[in-house]
C-alpha positions in Angstrom: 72.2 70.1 159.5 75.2 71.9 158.3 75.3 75.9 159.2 77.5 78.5 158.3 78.8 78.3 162.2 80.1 74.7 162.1 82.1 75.1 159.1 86.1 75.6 159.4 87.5 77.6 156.4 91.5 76.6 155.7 93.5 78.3 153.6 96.2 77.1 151.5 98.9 77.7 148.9 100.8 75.8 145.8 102.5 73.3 147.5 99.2 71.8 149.6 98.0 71.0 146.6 98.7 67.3 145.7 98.0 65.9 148.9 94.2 67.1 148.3 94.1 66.7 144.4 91.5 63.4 145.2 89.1 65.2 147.5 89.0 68.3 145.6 88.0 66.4 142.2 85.7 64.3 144.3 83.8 67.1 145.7 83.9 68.7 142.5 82.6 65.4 140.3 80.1 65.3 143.0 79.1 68.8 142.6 79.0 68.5 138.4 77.6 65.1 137.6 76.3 66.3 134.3 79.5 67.0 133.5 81.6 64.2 134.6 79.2 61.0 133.9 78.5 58.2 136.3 80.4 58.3 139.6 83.1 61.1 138.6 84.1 58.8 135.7 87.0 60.3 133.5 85.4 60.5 130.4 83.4 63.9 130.2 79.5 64.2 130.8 76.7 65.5 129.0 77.5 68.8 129.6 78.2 71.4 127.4 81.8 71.6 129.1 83.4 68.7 128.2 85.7 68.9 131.6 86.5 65.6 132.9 88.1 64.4 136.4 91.0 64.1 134.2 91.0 67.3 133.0 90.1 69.0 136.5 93.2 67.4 137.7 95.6 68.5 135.1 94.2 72.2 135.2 94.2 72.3 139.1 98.1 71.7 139.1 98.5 73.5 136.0 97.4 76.7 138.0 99.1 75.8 140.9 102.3 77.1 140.0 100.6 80.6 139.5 102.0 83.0 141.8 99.4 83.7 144.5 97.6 80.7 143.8 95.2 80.2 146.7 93.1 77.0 147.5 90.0 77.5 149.9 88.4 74.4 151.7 85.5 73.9 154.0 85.2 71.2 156.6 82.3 70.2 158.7 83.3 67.6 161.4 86.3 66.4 159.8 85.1 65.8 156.0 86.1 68.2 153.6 82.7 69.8 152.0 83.3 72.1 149.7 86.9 74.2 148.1 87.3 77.0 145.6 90.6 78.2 144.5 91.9 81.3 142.6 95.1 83.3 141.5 95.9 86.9 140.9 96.2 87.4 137.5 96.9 90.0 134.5 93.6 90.9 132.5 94.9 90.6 129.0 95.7 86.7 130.3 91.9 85.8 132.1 89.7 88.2 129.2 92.0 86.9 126.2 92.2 89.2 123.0 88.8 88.9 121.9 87.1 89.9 125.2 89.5 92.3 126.5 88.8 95.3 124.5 85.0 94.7 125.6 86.3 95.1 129.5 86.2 98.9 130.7 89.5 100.8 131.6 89.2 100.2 135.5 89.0 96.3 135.2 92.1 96.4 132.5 94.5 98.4 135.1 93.4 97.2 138.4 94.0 94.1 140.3 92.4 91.1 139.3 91.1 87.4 140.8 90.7 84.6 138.5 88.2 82.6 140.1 89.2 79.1 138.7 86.6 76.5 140.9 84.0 76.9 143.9 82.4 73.6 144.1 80.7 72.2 147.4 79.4 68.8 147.9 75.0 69.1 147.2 74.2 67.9 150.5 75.8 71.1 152.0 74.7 73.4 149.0 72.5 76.8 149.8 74.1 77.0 153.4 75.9 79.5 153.0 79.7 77.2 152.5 80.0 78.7 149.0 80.0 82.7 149.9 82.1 81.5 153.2 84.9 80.0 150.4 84.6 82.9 148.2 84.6 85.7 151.0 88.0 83.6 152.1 89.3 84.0 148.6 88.7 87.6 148.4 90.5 88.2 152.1 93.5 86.1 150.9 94.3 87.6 147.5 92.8 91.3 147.7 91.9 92.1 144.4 90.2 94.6 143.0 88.2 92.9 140.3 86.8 89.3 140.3 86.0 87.4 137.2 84.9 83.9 137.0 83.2 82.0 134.2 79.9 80.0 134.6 78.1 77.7 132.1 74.6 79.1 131.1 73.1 75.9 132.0 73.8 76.5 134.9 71.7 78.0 137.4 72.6 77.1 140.8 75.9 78.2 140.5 74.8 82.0 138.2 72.5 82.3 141.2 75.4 82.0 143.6 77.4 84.6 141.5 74.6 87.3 141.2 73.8 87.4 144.8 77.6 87.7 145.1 77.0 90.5 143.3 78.8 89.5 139.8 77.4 90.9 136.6 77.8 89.7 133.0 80.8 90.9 131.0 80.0 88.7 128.2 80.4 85.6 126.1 83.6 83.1 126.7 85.4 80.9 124.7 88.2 78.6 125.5 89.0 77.8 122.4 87.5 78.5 118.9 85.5 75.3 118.6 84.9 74.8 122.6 81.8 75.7 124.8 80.6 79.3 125.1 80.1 80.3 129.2 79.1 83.4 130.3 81.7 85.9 132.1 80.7 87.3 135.4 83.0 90.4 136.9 82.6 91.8 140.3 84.1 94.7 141.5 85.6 94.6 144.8 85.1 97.4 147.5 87.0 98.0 150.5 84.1 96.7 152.9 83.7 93.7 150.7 81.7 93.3 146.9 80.9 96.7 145.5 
């Protein structure tokens, strides 16, 4: 049994990146398979998301080049279990013009963490590996605010989120035609989630 004690956290930037591209969308196919069909294929699931492995792949190195862009893994024994990654970024980019005059004052001018991916393989799910990735995250980029998006059908992952402490900041859109998810913001304290 995998426990929170045998788990090595590694922390990396941009340029690590490629080199892990395969494991990451494995563990992440893994981790979504009503999202990316039979055996990670790379058409898109049944899921309301429509991502694909295709898709993870090209949005992984399109945020990549983000400044501050941090990738997270987890490794038990060797094999890589579970990653998140995330970037600093400017609230008018992560909220968009529809949602951002929703978000309060303090979110708009303080430092935020766009929380792109936490994915961990199901046989080490509810261990404790996800909050471990997502602590990391927090340590490396120091925001102030954390926003993420989750799919409402989706209640492994919301259930991660609101013991992290994240609330609802309201409905999300990619794009006009594409799949609403639910917004989750977390504020930050010095001693950890406020």
């Amino acid at each position: 049994m995998t426990t929170p004690t045998d788990v090595e956290i590694r922390t990396y930037g941009s340029g690590h990146v490629e080199p892990l591209l395969d494991t990451l969308v494995g563990i992440w196919s893994d981790a979504h398979p009503e999202l990316t069909g039979p055996a990670g294929a790379d058409t898109p699931g049944t899921g309301t998301s429509g991502l694909s492995a295709v898709t993870l792949r090209r949005q992984i190195l399109g945020h990549a080049v983000r400044e501050g862009f941090t990738l997270v893994t987890a490794h038990h024994h060797g094999t890589t279990v579970g990653f998140g990654y995330a970037f600093p970024c400017e609230p008018s980019y992560w909220f968009g013009p529809e949602l951002l005059p929703r978000i309060t004052g303090p979110v708009r001018s303080g430092r935020l963490m766009g929380l792109c991916e936490l994915a961990v393989l199901p046989s080490r799910q509810s261990r404790g590996i996800g909050s471990r990735l997502h602590a990391e995250l927090l340590k490396a980029i120091d925001p102030e605010w954390s926003s993420l998006l989750v799919r409402p059908d989706n209640p492994r992952g919301r259930g991660l989120y609101d013991r992290l402490g994240y609330t609802y900041a309201g409905p999300y859109r990619n794009t006009a035609d594409g799949p609403e998810y639910d917004l989750l913001l977390l504020e930050v304290g010095r001693d950890g989630p406020g």
